[in-house]
N, C-alpha and C positions, 0 to 999 in steps of 0.2 A: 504494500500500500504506500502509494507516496501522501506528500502533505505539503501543501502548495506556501508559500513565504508571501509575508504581505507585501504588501506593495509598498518601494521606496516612500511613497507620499498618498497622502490620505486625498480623494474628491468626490466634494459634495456638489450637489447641482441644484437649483433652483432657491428660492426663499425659505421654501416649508423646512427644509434638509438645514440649512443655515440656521432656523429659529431652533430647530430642535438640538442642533447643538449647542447657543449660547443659551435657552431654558434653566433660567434657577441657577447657572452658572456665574461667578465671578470670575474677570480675568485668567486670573491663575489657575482658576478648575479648568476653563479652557485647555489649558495647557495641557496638565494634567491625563485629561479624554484624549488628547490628541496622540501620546503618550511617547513623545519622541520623534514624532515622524513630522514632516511639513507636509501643506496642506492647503492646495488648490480648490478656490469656488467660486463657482460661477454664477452671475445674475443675467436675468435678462433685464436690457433698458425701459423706460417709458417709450423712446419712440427705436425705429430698427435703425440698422448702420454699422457700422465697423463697432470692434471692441475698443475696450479701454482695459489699461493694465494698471493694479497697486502694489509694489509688492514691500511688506514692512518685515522687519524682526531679522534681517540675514544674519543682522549682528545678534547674537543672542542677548545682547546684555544693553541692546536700545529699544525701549519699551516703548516709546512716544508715538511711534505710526500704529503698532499693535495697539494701545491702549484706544487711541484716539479711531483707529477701524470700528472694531468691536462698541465703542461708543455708539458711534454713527450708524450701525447696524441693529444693537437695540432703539434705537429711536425710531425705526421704521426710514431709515434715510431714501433717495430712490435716485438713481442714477439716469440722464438722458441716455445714454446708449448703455449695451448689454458691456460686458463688468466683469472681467477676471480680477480674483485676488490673490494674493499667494501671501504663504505663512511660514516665513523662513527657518531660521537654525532655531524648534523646539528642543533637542535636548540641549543646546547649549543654555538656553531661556529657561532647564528646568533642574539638569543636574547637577551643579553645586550651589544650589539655592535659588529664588526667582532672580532669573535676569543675570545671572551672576558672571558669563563667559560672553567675551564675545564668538570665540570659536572653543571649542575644547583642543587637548593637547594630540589627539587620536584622528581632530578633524582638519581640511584644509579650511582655509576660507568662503564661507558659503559666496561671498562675494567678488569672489577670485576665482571662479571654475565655469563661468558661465560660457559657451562655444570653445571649450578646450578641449585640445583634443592629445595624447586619445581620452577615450572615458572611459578610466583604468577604474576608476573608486564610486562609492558608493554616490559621495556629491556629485560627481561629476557626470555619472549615469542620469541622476534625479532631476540637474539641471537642462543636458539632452532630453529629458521625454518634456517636461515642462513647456522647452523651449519649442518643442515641437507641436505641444498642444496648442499655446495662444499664438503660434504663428502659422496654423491652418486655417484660420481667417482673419480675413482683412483685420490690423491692427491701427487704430487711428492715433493715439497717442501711449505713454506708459510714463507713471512715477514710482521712486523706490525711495522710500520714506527712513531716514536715518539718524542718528544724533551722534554729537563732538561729545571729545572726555574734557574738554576747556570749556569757557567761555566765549558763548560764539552767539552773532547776531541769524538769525533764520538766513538762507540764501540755498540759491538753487545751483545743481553743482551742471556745466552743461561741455559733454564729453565730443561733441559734434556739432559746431557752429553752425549751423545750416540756418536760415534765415526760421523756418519751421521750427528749431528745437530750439533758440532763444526766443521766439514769441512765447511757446509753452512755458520759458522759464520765468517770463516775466509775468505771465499767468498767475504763476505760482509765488514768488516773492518778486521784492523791489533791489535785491543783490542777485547778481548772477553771475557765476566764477565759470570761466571756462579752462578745462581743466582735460584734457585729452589722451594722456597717458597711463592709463587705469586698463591697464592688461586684464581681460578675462570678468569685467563686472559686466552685469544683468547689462545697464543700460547702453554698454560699449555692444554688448551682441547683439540690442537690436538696432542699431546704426542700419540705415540702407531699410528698415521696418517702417519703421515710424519713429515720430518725436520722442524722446525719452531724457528726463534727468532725475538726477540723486536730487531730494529735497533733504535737508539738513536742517534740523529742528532743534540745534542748542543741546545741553545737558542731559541725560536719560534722566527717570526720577524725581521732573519738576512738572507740576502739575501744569502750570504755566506754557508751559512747551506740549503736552498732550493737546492741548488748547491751540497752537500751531500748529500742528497736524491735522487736528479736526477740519480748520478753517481750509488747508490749503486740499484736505479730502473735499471738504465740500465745494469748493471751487472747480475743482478740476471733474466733480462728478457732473458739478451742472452747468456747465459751458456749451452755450451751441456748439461754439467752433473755438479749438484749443490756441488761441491767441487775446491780447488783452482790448476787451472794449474800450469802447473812448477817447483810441487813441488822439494822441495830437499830432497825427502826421508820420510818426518816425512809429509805432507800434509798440511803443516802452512803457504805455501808462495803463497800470491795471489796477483790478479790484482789493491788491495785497497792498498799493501804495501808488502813488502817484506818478513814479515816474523808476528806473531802475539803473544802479550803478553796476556797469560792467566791469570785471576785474579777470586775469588769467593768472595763474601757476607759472611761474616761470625756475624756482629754487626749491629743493627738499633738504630741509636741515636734519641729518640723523647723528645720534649719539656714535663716537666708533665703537665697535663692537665688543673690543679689548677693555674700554673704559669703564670701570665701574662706578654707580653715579647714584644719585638721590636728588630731591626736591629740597635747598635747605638753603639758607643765608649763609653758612658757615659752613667749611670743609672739613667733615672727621678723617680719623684715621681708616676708619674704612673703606673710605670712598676716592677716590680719582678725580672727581669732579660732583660741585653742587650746583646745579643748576636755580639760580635764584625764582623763588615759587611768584606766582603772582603775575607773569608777563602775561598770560593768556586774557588778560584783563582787556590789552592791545587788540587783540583779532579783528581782524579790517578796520584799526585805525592804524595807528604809528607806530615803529618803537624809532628814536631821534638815536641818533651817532654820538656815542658815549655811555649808552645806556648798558649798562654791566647786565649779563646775563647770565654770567658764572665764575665759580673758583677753580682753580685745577693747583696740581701741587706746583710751586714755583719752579722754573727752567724744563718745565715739560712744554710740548707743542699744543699746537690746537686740539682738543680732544673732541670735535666736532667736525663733519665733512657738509661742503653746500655744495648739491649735485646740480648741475644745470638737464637739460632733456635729455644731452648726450651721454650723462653718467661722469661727464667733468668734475673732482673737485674744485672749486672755485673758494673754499673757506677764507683763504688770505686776503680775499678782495673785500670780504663782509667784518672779518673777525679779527682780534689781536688779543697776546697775551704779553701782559705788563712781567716784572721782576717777580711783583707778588702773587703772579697767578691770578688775576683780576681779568676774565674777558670781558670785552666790550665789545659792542659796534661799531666800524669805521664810516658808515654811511645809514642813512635813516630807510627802513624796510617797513614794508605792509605785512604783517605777519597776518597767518591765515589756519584756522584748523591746529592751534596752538594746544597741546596738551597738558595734562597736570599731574597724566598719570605714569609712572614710572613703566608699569609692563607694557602701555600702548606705546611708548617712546623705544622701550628696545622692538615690540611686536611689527612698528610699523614705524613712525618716526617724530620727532620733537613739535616742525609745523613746517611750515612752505610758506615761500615769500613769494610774493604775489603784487601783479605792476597794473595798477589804476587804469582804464582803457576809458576812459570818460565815463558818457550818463550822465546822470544827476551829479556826478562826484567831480567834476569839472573838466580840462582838459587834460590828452592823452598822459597817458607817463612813458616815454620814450625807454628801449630796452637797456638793460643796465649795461655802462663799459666795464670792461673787465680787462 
């Protein structure tokens, strides 16, 4: 006798199948029923037409689109057109407490395996059948609902400048970062599909930010057409804000790898380097030239690399270290997606510096000499 294995990912279809799973459930019982596995569902819209894609939670440990879905679906929400959702990395969302991983140590990045090939692993299989489901019909637009370990202002992250996917972004917030070197995420494989961006919602764990989510859900459900009304001409003024400052990625600051490091004003004896806590304060405004960012032990080097697109170190054009092991700034940066947390700075990296393209935010910022 054999015995059949479930399926990579749970799907449900219609409203009735959706109600009966969030019934008498809280958030976290969700989870729970779901019991590990992610989980595709489908709505139909009020009028017909291509789909629409949401997909929250990849991170397992950013709650704010999951919380703020689930909101909007107990409330009876209803979408203009039909409605795929996706329900990303559950056990990372379940297994060392709620929310507690973004990925576990067993998992790749649910947001890294999306059109990779081959699809050796189990995500990587689960992302293939996914990708193959909402892209058997027409897909008209897709967001993937996310949050910073800093202090970050709402902004839409846009991987494919096409005139189409920054109207969606402006749809969605009045910041729009264009950001195109994100190997292997949801919204890079549906490039050449339809519109797609990362919407970035601030902090996991603030109520405040669920409340971001909700609005930029509700927006994007009920849009005739995924670009912003009103405009004034140019297509940058929408229902998120008035008008929308554009910005791009142009530097990845990462800790070197060797360095061992912490969040502190002061350099112990166990550490390499302290990176002074609080900058994240900065994200999409300034930090000014001079501004100390860290201690390292005196007469060592930068213990920091700034990678430009090519994988250049570039550090010595941004950073200096004093007699006493004081770094600073040599020039004044837009930092971006600035973190606080020690395992996302080795997991991924410190923040990325990011050059003004106008909008609302004034004229261009020309590319940095180096």
């Amino acid at each position: 006798m054999t015995t059949s294995k479930p399926a990579l990912f749970h799907r449900l279809e219609g409203r009735q199948a959706i109600a009966d799973l969030l019934a008498g459930r809280t958030d976290t019982d969700v989870l729970e029923v779901l019991d590990g596995r992610p989980a595709l569902l489908h709505l139909e819209g009020d009028e017909p037409g291509p789909h629409r894609l949401i997909s929250v939670l990849l991170h397992g440990n950013e709650d704010s689109g999951y919380r703020a879905l689930l909101d909007w679906l107990r409330s009876g929400g209803r979408s203009l057109r039909p409605l795929w959702l996706f329900i990303g990395n559950v056990r990372a969302a379940t297994q060392n407490g709620w929310f507690g991983d973004r990925f576990l140590d067993d998992q790749e990045d649910f947001n890294r395996v999306w059109g990779i090939e081959p699809a050796t692993t189990r995500m990587r299989i689960c992302a293939a059948q996914v990708l193959d489901i909402i892209t058997a019909q027409p897909l008209e637009g897709a967001i993937d609902i996310h949050n910073n370990t800093g202090d970050n202002p709402m902004y839409a992250i846009i991987p494919d400048p096409t005139a189409a996917t920054r109207s969606l972004a402006a749809l969605i917030s009045r910041i729009g970062l264009i950001w195109g070197t994100q190997d292997n995420t949801l919204m890079q494989a549906l490039e050449g599909v339809c519109p797609a961006v990362a919407v970035e919602c601030g902090r996991a764990g603030v109520a405040a930010h669920v409340s971001w989510a909700r609005r930029a859900i509700e927006v994007f459900m009920q849009a005739e057409e995924l670009r912003p009304p009103d405009t004034s001409g140019d297509g940058w003024s929408g229902p998120m804000g008035e008008g929308q400052r554009l910005l791009e990625v142009r530097f990845r600051v990462e800790v070197r790898r060797e360095v061992a490091f912490e969040f502190a004003q002061e350099l112990s004896e166990a550490h390499d380097l302290s990176i002074t806590p609080g900058l994240d304060a900065a994200n999409f405004g300034r930090l000014h030239a001079g501004t100390r960012v860290g201690i390292t032990v005196p007469g060592g080097d930068i213990p920091f690399v700034v990678l430009d697109d090519t994988g250049v170190d570039c550090a010595p054009a941004f950073l200096q270290v004093d007699g006493e092991g004081s770094i600073t700034l040599t020039r004044d940066v837009i930092p971006a997606m600035m973190t606080r947390s020690a395992e996302q700075t080795r997991r991924d990296c410190l923040f990325y510096i990011v050059a003004d393209l106008g909008g609302t935010a004034g004229e261009p910022e020309p590319r940095l000499p180096l």
